[in-house]
C-alpha positions in Angstrom: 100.2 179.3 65.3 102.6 177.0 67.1 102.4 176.7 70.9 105.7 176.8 71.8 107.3 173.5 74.3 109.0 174.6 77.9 112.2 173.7 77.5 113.5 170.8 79.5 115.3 172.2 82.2 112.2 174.7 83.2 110.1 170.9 83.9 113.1 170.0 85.1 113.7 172.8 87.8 109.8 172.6 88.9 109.9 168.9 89.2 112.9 169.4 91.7 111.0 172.4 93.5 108.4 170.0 94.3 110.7 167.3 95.2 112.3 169.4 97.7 109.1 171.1 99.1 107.6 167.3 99.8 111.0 166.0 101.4 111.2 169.3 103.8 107.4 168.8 104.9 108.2 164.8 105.4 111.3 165.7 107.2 109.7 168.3 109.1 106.8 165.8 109.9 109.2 162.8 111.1 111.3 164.9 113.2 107.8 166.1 115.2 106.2 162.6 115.6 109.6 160.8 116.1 110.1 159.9 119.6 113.1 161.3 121.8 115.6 158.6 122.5 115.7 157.9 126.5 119.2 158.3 127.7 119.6 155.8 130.8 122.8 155.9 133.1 125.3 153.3 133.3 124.6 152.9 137.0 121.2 151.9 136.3 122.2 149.7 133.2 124.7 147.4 135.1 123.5 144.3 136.0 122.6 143.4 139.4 123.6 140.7 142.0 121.7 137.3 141.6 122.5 136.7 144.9 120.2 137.3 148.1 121.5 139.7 150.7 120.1 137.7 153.6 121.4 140.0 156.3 119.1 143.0 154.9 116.3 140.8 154.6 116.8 139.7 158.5 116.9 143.2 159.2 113.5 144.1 157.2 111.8 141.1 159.4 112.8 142.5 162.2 111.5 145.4 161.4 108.2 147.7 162.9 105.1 147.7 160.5 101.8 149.6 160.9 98.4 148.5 159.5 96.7 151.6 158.1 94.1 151.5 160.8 97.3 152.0 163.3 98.2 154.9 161.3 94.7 156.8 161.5 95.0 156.7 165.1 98.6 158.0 165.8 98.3 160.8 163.0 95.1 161.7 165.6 96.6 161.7 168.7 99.7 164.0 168.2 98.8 167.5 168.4 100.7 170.3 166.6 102.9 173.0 168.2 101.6 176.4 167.2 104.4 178.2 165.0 105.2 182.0 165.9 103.3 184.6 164.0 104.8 188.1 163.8 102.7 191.1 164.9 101.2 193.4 162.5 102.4 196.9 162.7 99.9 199.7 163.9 98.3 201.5 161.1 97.5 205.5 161.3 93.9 206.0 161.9 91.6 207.8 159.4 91.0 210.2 161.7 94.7 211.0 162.2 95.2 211.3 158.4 92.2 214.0 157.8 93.7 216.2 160.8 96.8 215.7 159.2 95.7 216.5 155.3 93.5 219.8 156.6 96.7 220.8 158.4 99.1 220.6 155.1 96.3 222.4 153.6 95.7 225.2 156.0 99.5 225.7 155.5 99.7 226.2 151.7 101.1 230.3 150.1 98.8 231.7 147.9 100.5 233.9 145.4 99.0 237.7 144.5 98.7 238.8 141.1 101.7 240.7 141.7 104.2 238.2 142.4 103.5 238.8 146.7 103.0 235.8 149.2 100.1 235.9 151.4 100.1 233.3 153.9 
């Protein structure tokens, strides 16, 4: 008895399964731990004036700074308006609803075995 030899293209075609089935999991596998490319505006990209703007800087000097003790207090002192609230609507009562549930009640056909209303 002669075992019999696969024939070429048979190793052939499983060799190529597996080649595939390792580069879809690699791809798969970059694509996840790849990182997103960050898309910056051209405004932002343009370079900037090397030159000081001394007139802004005058005005930031002249400007009116708090210490964060300063802040404490005047965050303290002002006192809030109080905003408008709507009224709730009046609700029925539960007494109100059982006088009104015995009355639908009390109201109510009863039907005979022969097809007459008795109220």
């Amino acid at each position: 008895m002669k075992k019999q030899k696969k024939p070429n293209l048979v190793v052939l075609g499983i060799l190529t399964l597996i080649t595939v089935l390792f580069w879809i999991g690699f791809s798969a596998y970059r694509s996840f731990t790849s990182e997103v490319p960050i898309k910056v505006p051209d405004e932002i990209l343009e370079p900037i004036s090397p030159t000081l703007d001394t007139i802004t800087l005058s005005k930031v000097v002249n400007k009116l700074f708090f210490q964060e003790h300063e802040l404490a207090e005047i965050i303290l002192t002002s006192s809030p308006s109080p905003s408008p609230t709507a009224s709730p609507a009046p609700t029925q009562l539960p007494e109100e609803q059982e006088q009104a549930t015995e009355s639908a009640t009390n109201e109510t056909d009863e039907a005979t075995e022969s097809g007459d209303i008795i109220q």
